[in-house]
KESEVO-652373 format. One record per atom (N, C-alpha, C): residue in one letter; residue number from 0; atom name; x, y, z. Coordinates in pm, whole numbers. Each point is the difference from the previous one (the first is absolute). Example, Ala and Ser with C-alpha at 12.3 -4.5 7.8 and 13.67 -1.06 7.14 Angstrom:
REC   res     n   atom        u        v        w
REC     A     0      N     1319     -569      780
REC     A     0     CA      -89      119        0
REC     A     0      C       90      120        0
REC     S     1      N      -35      105      -72
REC     S     1     CA       82      119        6
REC     S     1      C      -77      109       73
***
This chain:
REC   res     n   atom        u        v        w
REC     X     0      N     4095     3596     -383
REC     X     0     CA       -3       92      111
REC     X     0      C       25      -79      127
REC     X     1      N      115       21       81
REC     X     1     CA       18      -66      122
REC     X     1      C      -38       41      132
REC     X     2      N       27      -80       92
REC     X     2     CA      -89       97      119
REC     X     2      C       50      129       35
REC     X     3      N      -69       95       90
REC     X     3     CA       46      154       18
REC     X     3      C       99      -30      146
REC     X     4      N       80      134      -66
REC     X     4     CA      149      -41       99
REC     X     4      C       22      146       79
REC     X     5      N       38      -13       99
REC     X     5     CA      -20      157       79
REC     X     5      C       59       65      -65
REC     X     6      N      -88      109       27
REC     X     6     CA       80      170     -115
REC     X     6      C     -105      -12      -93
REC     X     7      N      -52      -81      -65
REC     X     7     CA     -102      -53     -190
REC     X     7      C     -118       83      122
REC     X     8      N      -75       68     -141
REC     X     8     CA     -102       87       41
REC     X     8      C     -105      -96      -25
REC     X     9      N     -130      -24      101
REC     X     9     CA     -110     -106      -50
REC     X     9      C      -92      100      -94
REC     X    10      N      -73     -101      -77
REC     X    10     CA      -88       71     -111
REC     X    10      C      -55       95       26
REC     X    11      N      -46       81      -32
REC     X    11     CA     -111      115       34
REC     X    11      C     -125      -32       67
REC     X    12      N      -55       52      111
REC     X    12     CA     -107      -10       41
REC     X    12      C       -1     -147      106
REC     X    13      N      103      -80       15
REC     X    13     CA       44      -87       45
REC     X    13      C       63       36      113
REC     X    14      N       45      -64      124
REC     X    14     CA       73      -45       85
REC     X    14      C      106      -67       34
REC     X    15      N      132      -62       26
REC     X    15     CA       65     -105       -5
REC     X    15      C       78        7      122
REC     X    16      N        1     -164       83
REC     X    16     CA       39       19       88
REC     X    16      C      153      -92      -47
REC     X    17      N      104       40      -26
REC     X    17     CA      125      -84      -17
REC     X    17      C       53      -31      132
REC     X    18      N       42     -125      -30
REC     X    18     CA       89      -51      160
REC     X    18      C      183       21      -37
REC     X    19      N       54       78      102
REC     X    19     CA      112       27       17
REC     X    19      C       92      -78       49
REC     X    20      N       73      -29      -90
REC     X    20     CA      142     -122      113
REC     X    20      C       69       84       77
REC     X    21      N       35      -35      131
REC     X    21     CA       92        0      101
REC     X    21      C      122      -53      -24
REC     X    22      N       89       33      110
REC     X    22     CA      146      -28       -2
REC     X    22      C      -30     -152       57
REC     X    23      N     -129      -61       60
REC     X    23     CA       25     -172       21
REC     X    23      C      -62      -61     -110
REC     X    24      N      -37       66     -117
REC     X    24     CA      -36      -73      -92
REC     X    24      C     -177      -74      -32
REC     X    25      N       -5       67      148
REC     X    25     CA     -195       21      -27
REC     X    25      C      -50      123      -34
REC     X    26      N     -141       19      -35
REC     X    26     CA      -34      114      -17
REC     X    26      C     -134       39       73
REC     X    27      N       -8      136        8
REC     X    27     CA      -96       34      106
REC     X    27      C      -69       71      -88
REC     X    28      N     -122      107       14
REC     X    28     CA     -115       64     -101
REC     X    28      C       87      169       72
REC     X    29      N      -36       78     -102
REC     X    29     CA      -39      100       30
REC     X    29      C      -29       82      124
REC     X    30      N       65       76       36
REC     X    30     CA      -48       44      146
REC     X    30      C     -144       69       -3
REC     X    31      N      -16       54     -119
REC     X    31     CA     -161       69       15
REC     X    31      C      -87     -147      -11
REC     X    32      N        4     -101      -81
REC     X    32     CA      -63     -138       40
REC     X    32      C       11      -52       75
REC     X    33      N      114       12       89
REC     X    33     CA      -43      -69      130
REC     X    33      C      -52       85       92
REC     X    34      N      -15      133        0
REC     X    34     CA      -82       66      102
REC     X    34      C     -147       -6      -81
REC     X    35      N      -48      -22      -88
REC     X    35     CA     -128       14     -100
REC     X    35      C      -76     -148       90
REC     X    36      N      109     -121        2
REC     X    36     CA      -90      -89       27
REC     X    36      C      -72      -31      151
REC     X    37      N       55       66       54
REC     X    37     CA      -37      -26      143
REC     X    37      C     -129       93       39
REC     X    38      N       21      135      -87
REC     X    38     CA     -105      113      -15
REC     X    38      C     -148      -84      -60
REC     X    39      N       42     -103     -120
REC     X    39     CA     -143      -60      -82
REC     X    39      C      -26     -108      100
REC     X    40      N       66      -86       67
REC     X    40     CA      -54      -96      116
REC     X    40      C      -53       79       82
REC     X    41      N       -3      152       89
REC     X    41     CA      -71       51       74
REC     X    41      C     -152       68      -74
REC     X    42      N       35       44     -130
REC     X    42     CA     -117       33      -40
REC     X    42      C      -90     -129      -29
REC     X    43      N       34      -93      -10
REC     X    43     CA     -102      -84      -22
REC     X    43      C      -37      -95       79
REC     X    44      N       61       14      135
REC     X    44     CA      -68      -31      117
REC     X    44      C      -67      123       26
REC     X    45      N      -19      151      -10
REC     X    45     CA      -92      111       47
REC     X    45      C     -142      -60      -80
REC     X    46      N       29      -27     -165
REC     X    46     CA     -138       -6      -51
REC     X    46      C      -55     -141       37
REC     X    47      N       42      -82       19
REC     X    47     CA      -81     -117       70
REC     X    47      C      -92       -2      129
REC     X    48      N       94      102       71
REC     X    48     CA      -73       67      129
REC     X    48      C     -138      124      -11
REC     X    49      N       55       78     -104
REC     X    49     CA      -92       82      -43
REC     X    49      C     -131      -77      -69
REC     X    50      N       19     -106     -102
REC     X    50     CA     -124      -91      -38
REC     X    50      C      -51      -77       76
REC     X    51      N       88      -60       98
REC     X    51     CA     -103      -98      163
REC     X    51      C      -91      124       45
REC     X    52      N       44      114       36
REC     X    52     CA      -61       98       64
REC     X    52      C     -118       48      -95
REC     X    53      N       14       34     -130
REC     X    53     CA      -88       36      -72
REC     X    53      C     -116     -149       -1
REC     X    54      N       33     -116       14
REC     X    54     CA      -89     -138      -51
REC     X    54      C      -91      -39      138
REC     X    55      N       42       84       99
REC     X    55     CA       -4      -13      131
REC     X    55      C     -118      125       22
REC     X    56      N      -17       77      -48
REC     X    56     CA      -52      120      -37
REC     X    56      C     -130      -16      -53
REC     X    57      N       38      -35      -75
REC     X    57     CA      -92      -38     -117
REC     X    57      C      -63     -130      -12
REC     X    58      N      -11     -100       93
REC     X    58     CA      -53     -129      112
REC     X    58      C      -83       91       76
REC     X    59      N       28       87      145
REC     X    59     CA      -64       76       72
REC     X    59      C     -151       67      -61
REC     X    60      N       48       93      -57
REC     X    60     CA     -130       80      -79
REC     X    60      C      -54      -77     -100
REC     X    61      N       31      -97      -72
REC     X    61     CA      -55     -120      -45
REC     X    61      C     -144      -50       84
REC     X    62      N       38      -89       89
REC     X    62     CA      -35      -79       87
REC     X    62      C     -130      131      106
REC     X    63      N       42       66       10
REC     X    63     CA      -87      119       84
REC     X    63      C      -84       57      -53
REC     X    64      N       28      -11     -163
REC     X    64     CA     -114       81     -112
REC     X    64      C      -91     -112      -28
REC     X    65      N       47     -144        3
REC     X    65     CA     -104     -101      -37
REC     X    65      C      -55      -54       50
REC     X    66      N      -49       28      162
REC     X    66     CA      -63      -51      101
REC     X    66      C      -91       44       27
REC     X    67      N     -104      -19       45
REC     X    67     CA     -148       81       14
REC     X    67      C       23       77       94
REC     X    68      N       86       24      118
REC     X    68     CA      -40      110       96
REC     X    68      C       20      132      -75
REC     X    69      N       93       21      -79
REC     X    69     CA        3      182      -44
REC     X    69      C     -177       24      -75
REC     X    70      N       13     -118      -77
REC     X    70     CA     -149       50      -49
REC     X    70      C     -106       11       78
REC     X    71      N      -17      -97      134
REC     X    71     CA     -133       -3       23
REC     X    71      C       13      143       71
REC     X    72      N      129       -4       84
REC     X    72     CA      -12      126       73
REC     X    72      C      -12      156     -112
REC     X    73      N        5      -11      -89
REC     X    73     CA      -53      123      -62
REC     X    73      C     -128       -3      -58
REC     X    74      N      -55     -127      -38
REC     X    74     CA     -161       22      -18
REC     X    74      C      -50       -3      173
REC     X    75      N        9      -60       92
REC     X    75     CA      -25       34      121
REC     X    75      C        9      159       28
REC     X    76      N       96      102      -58
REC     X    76     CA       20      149       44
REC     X    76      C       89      -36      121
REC     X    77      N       43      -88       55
REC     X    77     CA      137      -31      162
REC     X    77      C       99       90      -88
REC     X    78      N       24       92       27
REC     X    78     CA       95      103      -33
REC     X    78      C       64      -11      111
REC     X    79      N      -10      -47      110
REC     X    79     CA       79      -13      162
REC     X    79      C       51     -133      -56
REC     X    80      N      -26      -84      -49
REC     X    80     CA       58     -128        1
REC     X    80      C       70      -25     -161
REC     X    81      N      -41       84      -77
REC     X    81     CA       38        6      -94
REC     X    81      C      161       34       40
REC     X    82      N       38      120       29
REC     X    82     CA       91       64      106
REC     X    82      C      100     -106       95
REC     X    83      N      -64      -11       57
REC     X    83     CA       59     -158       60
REC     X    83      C       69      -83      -81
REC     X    84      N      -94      -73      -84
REC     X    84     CA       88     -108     -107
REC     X    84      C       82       70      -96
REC     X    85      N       39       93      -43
REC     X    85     CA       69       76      -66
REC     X    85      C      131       19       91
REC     X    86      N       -6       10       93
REC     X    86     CA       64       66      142
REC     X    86      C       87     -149       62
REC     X    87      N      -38      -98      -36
REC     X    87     CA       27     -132       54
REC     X    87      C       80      -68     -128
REC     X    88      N      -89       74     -172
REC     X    88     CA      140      -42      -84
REC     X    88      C      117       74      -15
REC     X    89      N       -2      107       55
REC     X    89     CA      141       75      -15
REC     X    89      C       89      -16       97
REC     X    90      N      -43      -76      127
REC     X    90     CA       72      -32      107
REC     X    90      C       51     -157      -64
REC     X    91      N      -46      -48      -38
REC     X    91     CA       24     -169        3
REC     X    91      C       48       -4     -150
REC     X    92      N      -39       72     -107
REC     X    92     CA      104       53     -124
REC     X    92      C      148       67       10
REC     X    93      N      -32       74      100
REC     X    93     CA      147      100       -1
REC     X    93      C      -17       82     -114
REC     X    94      N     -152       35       16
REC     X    94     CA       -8      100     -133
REC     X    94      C      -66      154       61
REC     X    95      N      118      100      -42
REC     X    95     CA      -30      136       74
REC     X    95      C      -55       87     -104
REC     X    96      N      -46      -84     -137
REC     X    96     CA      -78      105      -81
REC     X    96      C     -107      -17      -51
REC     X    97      N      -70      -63       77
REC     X    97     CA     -103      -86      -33
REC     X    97      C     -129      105       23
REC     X    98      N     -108       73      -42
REC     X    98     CA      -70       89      -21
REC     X    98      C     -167       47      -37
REC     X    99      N      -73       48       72
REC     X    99     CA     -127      -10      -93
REC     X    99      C      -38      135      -50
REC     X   100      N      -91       10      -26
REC     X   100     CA        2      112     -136
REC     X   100      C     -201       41       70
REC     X   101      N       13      109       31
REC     X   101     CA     -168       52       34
REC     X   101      C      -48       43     -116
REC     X   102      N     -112       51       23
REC     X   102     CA     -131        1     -100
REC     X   102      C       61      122      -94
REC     X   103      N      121       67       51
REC     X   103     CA       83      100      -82
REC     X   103      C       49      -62     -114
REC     X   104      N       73      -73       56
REC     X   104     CA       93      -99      -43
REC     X   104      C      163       45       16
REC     X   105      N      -18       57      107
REC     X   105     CA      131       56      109
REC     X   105      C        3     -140       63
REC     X   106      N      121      -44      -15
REC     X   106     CA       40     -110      111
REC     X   106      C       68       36       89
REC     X   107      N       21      -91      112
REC     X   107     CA       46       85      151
REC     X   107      C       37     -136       84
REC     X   108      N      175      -42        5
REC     X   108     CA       33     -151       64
REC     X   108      C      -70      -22      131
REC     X   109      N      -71      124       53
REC     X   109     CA      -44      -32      152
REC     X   109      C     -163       37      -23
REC     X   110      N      -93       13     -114
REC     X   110     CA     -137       18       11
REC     X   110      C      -78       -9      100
REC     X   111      N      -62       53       31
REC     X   111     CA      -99      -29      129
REC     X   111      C     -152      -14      -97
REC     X   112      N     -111      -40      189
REC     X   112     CA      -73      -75     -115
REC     X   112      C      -72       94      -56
REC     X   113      N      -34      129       75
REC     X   113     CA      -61      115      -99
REC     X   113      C       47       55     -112
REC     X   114      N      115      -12      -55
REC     X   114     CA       92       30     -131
REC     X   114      C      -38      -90     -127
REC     X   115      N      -83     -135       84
REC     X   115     CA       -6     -120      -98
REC     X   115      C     -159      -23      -20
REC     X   116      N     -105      103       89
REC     X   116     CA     -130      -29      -38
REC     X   116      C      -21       12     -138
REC     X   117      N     -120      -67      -33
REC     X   117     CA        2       36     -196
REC     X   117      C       47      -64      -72
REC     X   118      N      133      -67       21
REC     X   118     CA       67      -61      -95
REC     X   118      C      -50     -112      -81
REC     X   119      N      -45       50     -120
REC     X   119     CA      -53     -137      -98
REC     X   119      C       46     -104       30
REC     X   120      N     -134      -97       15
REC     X   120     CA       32     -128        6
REC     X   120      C      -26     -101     -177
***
């Protein structure tokens, strides 16, 4: 079996990109492959950007969940300051969905502190 020559159908379920000779005796790909590749170099600079952002994300609320102020301020009852530091990670996160959840367990991105009395500690 020799290599596939333009026109030869590739196997089933397969792909094949054959290179075409020109009248100078080089050959170039496919016009749908060469518009394909420039499309997979942009998508995979989007998901590199999308995973810094997600790792970046996920550092923030990390780091904010494992520090003693959220806790002390909720065994304290600082529902005003609770508010605050919540309010100070979504500014310095760049996080606009960041949320607490009342004694309902209705969450509300802008809670106030009477919405949040009660809330099990």
């Amino acid at each position: 079996m020799g290599a596939p020559r333009p026109g030869d159908d590739p196997p089933p379920g397969t792909t094949a990109v054959v290179p075409t000779t020109q009248e100078g005796g080089g050959s170039d790909l496919d016009p749908v492959s060469s518009a394909v590749a420039p499309l997979q170099h942009d998508l995979a600079i989007a998901r590199a950007f999308y995973h810094q952002e997600l790792r970046l994300l996920e550092r923030t609320l990390h780091t904010s969940a494992a520090g003693m102020t959220i806790p002390h301020l909720l065994e304290a009852g600082d529902t005003v300051g609770l508010l605050d530091c919540l309010q100070q990670v979504r500014e310095h996160g760049r996080i606009d969905f960041l949320t607490l959840a009342d004694a309902q367990g209705r969450s509300s991105p802008s809670p106030t502190p009477s919405s949040i009395q009660g809330v099990p500690t």
